[in-house]
Biopython code that builds the backbone (N, CA, C, O; Angstrom):
import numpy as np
from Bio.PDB.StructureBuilder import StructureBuilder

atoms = [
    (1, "UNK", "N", (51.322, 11.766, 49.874)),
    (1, "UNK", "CA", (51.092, 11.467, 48.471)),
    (1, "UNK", "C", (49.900, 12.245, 47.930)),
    (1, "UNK", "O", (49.895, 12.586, 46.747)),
    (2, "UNK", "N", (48.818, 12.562, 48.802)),
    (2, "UNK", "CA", (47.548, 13.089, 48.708)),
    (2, "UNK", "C", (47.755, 14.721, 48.094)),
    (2, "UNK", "O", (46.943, 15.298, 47.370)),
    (3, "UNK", "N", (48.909, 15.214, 48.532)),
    (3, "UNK", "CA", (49.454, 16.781, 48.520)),
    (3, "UNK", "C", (50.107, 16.884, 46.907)),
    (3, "UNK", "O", (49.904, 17.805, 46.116)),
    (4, "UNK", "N", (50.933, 15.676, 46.685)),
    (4, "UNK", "CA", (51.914, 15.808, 45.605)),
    (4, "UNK", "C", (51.023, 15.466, 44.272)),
    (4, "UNK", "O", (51.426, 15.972, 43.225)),
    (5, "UNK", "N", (49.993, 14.752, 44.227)),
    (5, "UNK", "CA", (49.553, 14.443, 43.397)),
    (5, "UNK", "C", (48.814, 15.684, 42.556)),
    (5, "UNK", "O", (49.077, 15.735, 41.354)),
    (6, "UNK", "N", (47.768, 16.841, 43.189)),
    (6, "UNK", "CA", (47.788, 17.917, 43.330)),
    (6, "UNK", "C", (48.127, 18.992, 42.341)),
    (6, "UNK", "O", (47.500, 19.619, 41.487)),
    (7, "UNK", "N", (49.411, 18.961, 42.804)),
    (7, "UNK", "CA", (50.840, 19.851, 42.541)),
    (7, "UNK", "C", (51.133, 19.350, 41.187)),
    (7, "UNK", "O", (50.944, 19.968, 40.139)),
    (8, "UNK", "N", (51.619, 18.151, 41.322)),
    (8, "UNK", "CA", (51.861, 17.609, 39.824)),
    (8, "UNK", "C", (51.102, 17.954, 38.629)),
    (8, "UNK", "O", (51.630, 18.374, 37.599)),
    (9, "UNK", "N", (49.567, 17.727, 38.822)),
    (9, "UNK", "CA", (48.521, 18.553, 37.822)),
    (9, "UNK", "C", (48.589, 19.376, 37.655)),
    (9, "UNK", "O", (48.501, 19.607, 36.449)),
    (10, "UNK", "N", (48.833, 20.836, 38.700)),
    (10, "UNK", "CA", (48.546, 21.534, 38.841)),
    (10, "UNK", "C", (50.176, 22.193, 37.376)),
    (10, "UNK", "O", (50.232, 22.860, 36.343)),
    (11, "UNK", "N", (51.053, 21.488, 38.203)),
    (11, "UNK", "CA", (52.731, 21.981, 37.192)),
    (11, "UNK", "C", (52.100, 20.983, 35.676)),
    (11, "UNK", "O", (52.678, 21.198, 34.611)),
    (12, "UNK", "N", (51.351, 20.315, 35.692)),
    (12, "UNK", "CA", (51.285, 20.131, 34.053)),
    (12, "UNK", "C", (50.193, 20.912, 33.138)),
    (12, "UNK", "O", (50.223, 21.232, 31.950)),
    (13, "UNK", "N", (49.357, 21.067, 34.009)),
    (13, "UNK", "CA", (48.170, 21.670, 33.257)),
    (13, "UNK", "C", (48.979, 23.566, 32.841)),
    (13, "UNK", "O", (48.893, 24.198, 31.789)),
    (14, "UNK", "N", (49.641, 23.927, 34.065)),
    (14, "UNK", "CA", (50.254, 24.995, 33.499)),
    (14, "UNK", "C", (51.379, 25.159, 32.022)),
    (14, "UNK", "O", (51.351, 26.075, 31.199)),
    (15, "UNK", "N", (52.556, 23.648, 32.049)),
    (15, "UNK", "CA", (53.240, 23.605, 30.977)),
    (15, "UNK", "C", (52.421, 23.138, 29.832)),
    (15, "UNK", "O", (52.809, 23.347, 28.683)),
    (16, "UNK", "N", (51.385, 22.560, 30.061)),
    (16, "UNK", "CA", (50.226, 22.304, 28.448)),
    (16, "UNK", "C", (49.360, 23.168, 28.187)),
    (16, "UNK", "O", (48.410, 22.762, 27.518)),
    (17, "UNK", "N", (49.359, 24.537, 28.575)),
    (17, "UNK", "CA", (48.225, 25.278, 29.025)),
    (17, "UNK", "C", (48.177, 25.636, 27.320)),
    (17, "UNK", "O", (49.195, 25.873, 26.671)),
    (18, "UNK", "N", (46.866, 25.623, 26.779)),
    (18, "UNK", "CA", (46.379, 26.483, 25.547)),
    (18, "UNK", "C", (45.676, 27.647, 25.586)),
    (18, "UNK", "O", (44.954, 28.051, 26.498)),
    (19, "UNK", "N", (45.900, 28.106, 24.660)),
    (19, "UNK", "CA", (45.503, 29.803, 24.209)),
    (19, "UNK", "C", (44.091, 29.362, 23.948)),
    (19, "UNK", "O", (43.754, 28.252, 23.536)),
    (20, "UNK", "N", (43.277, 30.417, 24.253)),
    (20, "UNK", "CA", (41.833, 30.693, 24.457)),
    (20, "UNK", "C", (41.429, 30.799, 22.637)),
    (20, "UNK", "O", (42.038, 31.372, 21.734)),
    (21, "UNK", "N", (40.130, 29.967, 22.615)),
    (21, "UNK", "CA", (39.552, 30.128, 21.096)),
    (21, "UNK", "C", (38.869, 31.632, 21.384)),
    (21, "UNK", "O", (37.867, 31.815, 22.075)),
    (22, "UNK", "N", (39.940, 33.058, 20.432)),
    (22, "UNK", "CA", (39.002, 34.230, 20.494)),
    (22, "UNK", "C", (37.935, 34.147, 19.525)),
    (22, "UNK", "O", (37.311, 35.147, 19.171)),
    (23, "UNK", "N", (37.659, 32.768, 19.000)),
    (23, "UNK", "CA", (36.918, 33.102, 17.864)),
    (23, "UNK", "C", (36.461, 33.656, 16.601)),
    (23, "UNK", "O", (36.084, 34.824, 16.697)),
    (24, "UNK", "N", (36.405, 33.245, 15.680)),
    (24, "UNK", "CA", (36.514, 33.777, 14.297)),
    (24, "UNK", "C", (36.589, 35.479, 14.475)),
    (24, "UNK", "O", (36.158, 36.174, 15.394)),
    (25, "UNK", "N", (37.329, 35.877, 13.193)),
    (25, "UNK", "CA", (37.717, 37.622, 13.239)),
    (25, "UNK", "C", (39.284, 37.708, 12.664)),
    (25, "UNK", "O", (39.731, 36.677, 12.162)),
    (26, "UNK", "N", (39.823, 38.455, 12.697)),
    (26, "UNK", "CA", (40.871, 39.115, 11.831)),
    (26, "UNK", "C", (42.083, 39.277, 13.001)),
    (26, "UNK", "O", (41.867, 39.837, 14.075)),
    (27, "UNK", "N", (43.318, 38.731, 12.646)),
    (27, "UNK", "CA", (43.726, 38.333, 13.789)),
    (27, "UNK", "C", (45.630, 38.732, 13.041)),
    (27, "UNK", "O", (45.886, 38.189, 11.966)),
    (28, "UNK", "N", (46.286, 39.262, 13.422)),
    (28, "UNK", "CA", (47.892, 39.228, 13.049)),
    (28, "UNK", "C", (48.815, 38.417, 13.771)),
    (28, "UNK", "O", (48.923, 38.483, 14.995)),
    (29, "UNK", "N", (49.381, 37.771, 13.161)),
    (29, "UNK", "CA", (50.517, 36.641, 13.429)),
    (29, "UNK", "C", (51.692, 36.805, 13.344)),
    (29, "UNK", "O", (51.884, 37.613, 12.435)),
    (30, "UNK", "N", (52.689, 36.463, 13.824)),
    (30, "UNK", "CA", (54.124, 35.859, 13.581)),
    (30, "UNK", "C", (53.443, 34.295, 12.852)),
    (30, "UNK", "O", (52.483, 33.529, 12.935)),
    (31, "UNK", "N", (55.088, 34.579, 11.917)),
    (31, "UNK", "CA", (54.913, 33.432, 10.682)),
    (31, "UNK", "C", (56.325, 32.616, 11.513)),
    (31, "UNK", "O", (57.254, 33.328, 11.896)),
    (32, "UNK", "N", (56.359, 31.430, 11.684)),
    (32, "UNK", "CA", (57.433, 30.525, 11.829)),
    (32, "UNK", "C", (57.586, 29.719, 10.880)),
    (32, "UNK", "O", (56.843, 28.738, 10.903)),
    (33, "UNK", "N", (58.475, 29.825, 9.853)),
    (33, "UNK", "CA", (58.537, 29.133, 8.527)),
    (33, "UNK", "C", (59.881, 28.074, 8.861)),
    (33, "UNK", "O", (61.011, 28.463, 9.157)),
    (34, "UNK", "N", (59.397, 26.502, 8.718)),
    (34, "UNK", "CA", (60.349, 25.553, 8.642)),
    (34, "UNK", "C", (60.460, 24.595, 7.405)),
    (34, "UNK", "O", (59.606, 24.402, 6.540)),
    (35, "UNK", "N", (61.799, 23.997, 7.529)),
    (35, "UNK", "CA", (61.978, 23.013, 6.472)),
    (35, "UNK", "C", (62.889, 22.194, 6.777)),
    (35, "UNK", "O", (63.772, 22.521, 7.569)),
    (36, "UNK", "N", (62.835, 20.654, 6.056)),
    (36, "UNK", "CA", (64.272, 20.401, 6.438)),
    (36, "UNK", "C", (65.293, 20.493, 5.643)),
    (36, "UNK", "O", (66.260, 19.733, 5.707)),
    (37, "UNK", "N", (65.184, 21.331, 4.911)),
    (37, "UNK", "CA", (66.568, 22.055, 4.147)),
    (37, "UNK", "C", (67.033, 23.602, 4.290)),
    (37, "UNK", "O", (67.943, 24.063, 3.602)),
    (38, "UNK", "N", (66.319, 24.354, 5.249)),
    (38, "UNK", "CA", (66.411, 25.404, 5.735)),
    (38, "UNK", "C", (66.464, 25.810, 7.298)),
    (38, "UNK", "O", (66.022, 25.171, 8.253)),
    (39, "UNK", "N", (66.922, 26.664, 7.290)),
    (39, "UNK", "CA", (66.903, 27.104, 9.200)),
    (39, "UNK", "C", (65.588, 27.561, 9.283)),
    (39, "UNK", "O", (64.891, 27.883, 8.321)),
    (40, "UNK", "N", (65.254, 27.580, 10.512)),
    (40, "UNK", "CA", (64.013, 27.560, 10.826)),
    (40, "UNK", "C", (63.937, 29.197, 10.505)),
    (40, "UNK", "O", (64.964, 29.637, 9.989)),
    (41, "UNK", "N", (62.985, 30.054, 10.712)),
    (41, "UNK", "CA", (62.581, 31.514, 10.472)),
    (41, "UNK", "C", (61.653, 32.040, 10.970)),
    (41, "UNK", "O", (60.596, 31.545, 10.578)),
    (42, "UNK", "N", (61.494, 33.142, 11.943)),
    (42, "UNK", "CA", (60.568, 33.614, 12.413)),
    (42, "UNK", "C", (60.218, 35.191, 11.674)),
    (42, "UNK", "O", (61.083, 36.064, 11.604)),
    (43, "UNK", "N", (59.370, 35.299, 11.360)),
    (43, "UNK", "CA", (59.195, 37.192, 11.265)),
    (43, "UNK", "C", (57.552, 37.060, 11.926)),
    (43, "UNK", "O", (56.596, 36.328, 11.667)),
    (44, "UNK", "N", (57.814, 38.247, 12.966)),
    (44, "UNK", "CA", (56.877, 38.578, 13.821)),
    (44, "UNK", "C", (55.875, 39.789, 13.118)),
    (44, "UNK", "O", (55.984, 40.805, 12.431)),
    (45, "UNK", "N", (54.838, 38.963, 13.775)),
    (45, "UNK", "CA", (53.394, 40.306, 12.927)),
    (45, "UNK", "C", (53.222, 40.598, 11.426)),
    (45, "UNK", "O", (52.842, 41.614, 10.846)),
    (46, "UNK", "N", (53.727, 39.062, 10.854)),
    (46, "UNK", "CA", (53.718, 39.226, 9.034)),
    (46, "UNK", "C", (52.904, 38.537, 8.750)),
    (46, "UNK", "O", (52.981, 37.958, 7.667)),
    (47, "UNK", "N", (51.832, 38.331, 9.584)),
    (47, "UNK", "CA", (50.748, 37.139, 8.965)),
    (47, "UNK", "C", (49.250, 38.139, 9.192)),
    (47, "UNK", "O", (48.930, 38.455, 10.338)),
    (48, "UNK", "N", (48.563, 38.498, 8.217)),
    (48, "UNK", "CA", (47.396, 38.803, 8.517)),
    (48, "UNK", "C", (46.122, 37.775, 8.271)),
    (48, "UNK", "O", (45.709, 37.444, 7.160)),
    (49, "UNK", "N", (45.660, 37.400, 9.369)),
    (49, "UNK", "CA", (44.745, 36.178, 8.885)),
    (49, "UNK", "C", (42.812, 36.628, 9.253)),
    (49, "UNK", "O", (42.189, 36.961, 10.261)),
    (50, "UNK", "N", (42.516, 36.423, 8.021)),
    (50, "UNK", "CA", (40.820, 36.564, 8.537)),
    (50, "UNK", "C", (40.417, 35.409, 8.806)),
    (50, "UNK", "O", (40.961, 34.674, 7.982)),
    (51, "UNK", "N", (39.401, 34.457, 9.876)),
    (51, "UNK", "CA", (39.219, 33.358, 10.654)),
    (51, "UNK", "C", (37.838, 33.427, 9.860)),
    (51, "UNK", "O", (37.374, 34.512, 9.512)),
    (52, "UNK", "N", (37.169, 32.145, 9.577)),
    (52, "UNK", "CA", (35.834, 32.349, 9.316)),
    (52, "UNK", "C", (35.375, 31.248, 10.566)),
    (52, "UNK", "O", (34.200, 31.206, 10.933)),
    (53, "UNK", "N", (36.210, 30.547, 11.050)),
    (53, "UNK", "CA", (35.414, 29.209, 11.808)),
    (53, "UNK", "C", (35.705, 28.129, 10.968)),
    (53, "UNK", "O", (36.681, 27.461, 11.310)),
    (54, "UNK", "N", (35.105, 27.784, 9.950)),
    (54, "UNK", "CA", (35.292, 26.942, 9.346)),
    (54, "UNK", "C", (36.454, 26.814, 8.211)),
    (54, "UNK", "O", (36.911, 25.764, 7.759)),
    (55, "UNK", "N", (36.825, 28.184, 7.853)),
    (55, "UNK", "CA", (37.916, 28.172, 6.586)),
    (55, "UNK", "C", (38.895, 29.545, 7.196)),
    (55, "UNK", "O", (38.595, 30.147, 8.226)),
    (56, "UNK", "N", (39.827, 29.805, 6.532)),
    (56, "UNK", "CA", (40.331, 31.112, 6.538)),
    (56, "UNK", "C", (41.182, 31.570, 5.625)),
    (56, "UNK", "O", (41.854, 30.693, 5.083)),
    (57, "UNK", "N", (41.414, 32.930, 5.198)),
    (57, "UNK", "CA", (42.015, 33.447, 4.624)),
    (57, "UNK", "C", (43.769, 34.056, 5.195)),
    (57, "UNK", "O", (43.837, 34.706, 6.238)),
    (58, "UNK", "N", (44.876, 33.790, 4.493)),
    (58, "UNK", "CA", (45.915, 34.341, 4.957)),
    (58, "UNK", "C", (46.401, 34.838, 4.089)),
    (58, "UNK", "O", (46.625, 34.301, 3.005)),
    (59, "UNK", "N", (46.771, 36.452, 4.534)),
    (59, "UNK", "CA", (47.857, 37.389, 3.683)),
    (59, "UNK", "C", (49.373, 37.253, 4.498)),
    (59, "UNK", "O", (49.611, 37.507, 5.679)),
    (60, "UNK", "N", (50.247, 36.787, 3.492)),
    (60, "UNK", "CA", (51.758, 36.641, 4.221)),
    (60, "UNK", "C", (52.530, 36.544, 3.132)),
    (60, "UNK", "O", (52.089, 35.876, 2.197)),
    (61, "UNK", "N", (54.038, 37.275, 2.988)),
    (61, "UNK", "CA", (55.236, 37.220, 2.349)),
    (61, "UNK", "C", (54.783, 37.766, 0.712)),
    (61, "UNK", "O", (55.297, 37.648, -0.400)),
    (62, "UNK", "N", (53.625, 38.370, 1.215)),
    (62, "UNK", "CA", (53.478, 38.766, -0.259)),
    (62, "UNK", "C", (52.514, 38.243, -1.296)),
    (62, "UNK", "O", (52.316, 38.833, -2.358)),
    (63, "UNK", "N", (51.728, 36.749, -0.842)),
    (63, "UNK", "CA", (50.530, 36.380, -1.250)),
    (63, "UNK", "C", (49.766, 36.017, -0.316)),
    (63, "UNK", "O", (49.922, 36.038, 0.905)),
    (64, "UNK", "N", (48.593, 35.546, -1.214)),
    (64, "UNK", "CA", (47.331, 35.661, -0.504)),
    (64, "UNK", "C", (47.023, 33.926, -0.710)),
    (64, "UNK", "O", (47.333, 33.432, -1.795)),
    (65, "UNK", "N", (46.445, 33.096, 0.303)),
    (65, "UNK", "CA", (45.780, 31.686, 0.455)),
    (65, "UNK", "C", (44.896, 31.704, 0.878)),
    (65, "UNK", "O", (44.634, 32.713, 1.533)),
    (66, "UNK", "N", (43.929, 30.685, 0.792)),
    (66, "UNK", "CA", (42.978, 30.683, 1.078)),
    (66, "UNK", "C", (43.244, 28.732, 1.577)),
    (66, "UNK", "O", (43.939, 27.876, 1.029)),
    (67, "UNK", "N", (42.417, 28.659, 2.705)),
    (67, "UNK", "CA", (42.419, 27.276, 2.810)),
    (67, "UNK", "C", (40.616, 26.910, 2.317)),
    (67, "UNK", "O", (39.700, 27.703, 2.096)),
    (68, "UNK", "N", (40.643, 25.111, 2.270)),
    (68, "UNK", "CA", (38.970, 25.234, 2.025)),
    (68, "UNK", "C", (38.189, 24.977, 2.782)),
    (68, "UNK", "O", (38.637, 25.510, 3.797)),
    (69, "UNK", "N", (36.931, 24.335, 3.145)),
    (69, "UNK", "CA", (36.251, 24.029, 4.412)),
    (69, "UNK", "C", (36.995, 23.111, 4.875)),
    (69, "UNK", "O", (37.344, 22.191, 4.135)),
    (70, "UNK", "N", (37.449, 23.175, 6.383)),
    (70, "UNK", "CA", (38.046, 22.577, 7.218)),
    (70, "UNK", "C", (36.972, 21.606, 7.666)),
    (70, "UNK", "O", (35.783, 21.921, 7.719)),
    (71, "UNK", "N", (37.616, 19.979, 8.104)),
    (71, "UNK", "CA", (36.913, 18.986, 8.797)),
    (71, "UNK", "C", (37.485, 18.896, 10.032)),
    (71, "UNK", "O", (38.695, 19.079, 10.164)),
    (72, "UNK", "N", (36.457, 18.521, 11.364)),
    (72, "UNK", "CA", (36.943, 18.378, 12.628)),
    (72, "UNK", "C", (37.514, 17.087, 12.524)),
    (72, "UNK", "O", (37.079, 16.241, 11.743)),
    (73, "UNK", "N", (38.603, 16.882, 13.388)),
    (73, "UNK", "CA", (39.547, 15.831, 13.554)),
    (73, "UNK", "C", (39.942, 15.697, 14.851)),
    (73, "UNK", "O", (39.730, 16.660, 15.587)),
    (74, "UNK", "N", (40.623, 14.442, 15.437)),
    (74, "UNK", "CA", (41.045, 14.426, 16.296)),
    (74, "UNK", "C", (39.822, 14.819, 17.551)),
    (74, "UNK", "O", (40.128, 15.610, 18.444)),
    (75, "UNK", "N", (38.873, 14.382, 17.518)),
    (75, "UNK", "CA", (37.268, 14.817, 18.513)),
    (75, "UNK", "C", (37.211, 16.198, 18.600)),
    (75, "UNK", "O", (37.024, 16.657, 19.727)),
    (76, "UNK", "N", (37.351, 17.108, 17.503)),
    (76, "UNK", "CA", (37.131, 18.503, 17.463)),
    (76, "UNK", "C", (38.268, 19.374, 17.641)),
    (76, "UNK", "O", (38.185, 20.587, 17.443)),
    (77, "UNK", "N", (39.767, 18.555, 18.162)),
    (77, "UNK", "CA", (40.882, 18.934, 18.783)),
    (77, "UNK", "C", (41.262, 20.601, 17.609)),
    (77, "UNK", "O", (41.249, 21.793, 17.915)),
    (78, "UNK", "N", (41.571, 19.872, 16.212)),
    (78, "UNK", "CA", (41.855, 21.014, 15.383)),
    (78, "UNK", "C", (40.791, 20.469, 14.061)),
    (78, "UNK", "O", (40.126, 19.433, 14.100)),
    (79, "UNK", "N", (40.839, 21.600, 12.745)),
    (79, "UNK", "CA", (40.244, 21.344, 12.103)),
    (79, "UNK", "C", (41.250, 21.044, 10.732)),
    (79, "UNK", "O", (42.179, 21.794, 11.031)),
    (80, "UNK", "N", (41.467, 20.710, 10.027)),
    (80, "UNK", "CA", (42.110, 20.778, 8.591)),
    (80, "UNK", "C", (41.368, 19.883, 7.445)),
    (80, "UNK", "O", (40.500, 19.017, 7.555)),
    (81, "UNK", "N", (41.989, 20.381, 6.387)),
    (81, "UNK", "CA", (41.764, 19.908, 5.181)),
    (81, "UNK", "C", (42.970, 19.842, 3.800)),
    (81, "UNK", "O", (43.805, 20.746, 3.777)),
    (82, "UNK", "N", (43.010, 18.944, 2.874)),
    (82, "UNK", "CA", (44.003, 19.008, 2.413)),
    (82, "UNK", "C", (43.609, 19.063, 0.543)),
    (82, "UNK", "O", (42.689, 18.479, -0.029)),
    (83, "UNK", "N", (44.659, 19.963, -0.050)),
    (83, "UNK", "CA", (43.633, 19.980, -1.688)),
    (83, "UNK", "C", (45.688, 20.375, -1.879)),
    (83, "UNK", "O", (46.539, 20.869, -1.138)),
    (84, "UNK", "N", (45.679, 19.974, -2.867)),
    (84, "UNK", "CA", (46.857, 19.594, -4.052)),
    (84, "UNK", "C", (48.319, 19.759, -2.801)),
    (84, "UNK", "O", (49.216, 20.603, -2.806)),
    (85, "UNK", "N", (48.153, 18.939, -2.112)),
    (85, "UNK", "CA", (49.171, 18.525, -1.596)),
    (85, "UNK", "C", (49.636, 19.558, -0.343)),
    (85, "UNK", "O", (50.729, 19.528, 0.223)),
    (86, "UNK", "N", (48.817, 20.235, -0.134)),
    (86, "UNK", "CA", (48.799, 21.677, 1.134)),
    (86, "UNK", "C", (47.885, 21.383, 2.086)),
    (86, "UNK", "O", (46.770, 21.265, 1.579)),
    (87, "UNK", "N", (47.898, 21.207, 3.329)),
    (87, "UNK", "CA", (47.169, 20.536, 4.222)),
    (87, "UNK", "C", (47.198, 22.062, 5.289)),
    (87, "UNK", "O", (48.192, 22.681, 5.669)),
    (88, "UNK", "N", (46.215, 22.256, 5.477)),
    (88, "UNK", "CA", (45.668, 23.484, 5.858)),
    (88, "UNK", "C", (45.349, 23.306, 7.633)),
    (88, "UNK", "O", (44.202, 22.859, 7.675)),
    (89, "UNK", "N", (45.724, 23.421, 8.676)),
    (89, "UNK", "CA", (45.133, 23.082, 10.186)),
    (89, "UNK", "C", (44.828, 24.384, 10.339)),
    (89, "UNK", "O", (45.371, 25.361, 9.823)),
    (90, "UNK", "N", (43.455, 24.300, 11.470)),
    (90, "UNK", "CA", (43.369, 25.352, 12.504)),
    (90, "UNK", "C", (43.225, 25.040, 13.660)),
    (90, "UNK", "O", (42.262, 24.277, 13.736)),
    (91, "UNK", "N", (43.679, 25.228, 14.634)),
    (91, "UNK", "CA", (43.812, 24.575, 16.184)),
    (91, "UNK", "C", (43.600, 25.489, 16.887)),
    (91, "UNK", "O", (44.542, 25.956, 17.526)),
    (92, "UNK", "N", (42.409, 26.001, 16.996)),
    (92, "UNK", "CA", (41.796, 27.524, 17.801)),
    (92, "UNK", "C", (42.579, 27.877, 19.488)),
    (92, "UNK", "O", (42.867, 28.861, 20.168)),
    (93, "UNK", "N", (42.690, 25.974, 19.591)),
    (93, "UNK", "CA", (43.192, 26.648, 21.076)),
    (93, "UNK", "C", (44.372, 26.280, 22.009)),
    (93, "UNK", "O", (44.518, 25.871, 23.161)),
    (94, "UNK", "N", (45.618, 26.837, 20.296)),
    (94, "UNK", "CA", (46.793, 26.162, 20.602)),
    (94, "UNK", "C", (47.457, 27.483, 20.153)),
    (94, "UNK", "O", (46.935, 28.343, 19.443)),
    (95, "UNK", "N", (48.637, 27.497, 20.661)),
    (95, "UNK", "CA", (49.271, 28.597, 20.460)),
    (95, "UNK", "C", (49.961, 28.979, 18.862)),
    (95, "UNK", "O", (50.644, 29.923, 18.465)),
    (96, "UNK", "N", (49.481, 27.908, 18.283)),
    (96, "UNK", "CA", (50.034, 27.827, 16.858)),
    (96, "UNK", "C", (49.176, 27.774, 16.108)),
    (96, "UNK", "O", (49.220, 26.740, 15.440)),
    (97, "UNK", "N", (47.882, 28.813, 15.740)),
    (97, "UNK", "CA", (46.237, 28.746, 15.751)),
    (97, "UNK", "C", (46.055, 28.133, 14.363)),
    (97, "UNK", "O", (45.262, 27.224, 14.116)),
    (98, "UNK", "N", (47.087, 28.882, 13.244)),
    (98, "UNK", "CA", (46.864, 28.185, 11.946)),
    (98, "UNK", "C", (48.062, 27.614, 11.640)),
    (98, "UNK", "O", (49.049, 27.983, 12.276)),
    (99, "UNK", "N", (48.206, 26.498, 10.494)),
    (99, "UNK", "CA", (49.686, 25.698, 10.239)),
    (99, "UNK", "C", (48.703, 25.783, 8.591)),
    (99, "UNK", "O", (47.528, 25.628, 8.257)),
    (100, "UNK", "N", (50.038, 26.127, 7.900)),
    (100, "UNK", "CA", (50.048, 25.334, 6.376)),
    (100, "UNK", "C", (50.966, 24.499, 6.224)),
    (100, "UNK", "O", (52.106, 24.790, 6.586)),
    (101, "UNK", "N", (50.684, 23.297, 5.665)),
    (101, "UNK", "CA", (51.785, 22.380, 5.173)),
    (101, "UNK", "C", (52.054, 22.412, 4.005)),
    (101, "UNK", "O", (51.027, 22.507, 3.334)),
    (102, "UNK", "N", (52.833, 22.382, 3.496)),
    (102, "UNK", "CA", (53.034, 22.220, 1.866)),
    (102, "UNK", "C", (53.854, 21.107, 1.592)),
    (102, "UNK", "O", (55.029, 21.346, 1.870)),
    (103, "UNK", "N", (53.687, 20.153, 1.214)),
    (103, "UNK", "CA", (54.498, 18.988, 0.999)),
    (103, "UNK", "C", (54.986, 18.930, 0.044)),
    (103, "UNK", "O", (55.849, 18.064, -0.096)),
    (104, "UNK", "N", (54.618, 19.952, -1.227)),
    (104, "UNK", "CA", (55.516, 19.862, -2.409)),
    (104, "UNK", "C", (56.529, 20.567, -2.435)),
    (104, "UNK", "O", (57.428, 20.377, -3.255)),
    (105, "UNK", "N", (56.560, 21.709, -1.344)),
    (105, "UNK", "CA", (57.879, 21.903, -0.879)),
    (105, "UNK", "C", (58.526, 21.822, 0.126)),
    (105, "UNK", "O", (59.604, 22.398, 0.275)),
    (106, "UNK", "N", (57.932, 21.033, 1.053)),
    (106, "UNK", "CA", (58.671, 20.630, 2.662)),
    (106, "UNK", "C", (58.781, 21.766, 3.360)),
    (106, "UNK", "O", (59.711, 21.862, 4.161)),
    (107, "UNK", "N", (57.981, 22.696, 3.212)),
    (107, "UNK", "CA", (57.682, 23.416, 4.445)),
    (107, "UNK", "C", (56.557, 24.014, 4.909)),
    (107, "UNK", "O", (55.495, 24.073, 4.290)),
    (108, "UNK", "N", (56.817, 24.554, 6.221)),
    (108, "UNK", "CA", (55.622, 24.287, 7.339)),
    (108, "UNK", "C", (55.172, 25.916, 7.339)),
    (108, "UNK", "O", (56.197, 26.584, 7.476)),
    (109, "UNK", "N", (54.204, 26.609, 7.251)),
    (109, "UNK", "CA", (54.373, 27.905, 8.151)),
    (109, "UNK", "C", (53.214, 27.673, 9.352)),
    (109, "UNK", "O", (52.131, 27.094, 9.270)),
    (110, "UNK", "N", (53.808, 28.300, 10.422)),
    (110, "UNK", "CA", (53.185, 28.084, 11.463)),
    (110, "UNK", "C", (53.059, 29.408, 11.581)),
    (110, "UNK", "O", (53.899, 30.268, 11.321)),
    (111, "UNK", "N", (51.322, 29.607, 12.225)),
    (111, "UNK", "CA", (51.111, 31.326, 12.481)),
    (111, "UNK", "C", (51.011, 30.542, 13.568)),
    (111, "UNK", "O", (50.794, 29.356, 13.813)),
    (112, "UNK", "N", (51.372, 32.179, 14.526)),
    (112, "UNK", "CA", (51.602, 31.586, 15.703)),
    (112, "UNK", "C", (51.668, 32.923, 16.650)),
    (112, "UNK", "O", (52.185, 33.865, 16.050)),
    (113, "UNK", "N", (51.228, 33.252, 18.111)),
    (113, "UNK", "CA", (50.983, 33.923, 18.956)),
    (113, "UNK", "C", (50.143, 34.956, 18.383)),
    (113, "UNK", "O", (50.324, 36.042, 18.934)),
    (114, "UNK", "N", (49.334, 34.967, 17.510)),
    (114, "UNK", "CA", (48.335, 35.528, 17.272)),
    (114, "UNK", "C", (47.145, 36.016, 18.002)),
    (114, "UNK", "O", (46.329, 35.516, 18.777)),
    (115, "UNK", "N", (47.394, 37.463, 17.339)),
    (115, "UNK", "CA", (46.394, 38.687, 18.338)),
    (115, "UNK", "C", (44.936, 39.308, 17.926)),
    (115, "UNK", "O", (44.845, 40.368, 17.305)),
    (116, "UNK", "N", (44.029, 38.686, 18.257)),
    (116, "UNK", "CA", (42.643, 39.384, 17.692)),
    (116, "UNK", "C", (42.939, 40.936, 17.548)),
    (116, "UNK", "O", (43.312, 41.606, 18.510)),
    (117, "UNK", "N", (42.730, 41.504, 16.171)),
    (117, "UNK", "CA", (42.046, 42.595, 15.719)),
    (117, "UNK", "C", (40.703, 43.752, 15.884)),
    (117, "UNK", "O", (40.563, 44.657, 15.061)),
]
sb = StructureBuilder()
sb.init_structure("model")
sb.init_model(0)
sb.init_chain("A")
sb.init_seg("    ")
for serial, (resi, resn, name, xyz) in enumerate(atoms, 1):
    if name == "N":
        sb.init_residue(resn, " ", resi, " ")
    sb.init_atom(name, np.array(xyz, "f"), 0.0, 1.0, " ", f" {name:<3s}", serial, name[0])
structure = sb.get_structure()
C-alpha cells in the first residue's frame, strides 16, 4: 500500500499539472471561443495579450479590451474583476491564462496555451 499510494500522486499531480506563471509581458494566444448557442471555436495564435500583473490588455478578432484592476480570489488561485456584465479572469498558472466572460452575450473566450514574447 506504501508503494501505490506514491504512484497515485505522482499520476495526479501529472494530470493537474499547471503551466508556469512566465510573468507579466506580451504573450500570443489561441482564442477558444464558446457559447451555448454556438459550436465551440478555436483559432490558434489570434490573441495578442500584454500582461501587466494586475490588469491586461487584449488584441483579438479585430478589437481591442482592456480588463480593469483585477482582485485576488480564491487564496490568490486567479485574479478577476467584473464591470458591465464582462468578468475578466487571469489564472497565471493554468493553461487557460486569461478568460473573458461576457454574459450579455453568453460567451466565453478562453486564451489559452499561451507563449511569452
Amino acid at each position: 500500500m506504501n508503494k501505490i499510494l506514491p504512484l497515485f500522486a505522482l499520476g495526479f499531480s501529472f494530470c493537474s499539472s499547471a503551466a508556469v506563471d512566465s510573468g507579466p509581458g506580451t504573450y500570443v494566444c489561441d482564442i477558444r471561443i464558446t457559447s451555448s448557442r454556438t459550436e465551440t471555436l478555436v483559432l490558434p495564435e489570434a490573441a495578442l495579450v500584454q500582461d501587466y500583473g494586475s490588469d491586461y490588455q487584449v488584441k483579438m478578432l479585430g478589437n481591442e479590451v482592456a480588463s480593469p484592476e483585477l482582485a485576488s480570489v480564491m487564496g490568490g488561485v486567479k485574479q478577476q474583476a467584473t464591470v458591465n456584465g464582462v468578468t475578466f479572469f487571469r489564472r497565471a498558472k493554468y493553461d487557460d491564462r486569461f478568460i473573458i466572460e461576457n454574459t450579455n452575450t453568453g460567451f466565453f473566450y478562453r486564451l489559452r496555451h499561451c507563449k511569452k514574447m
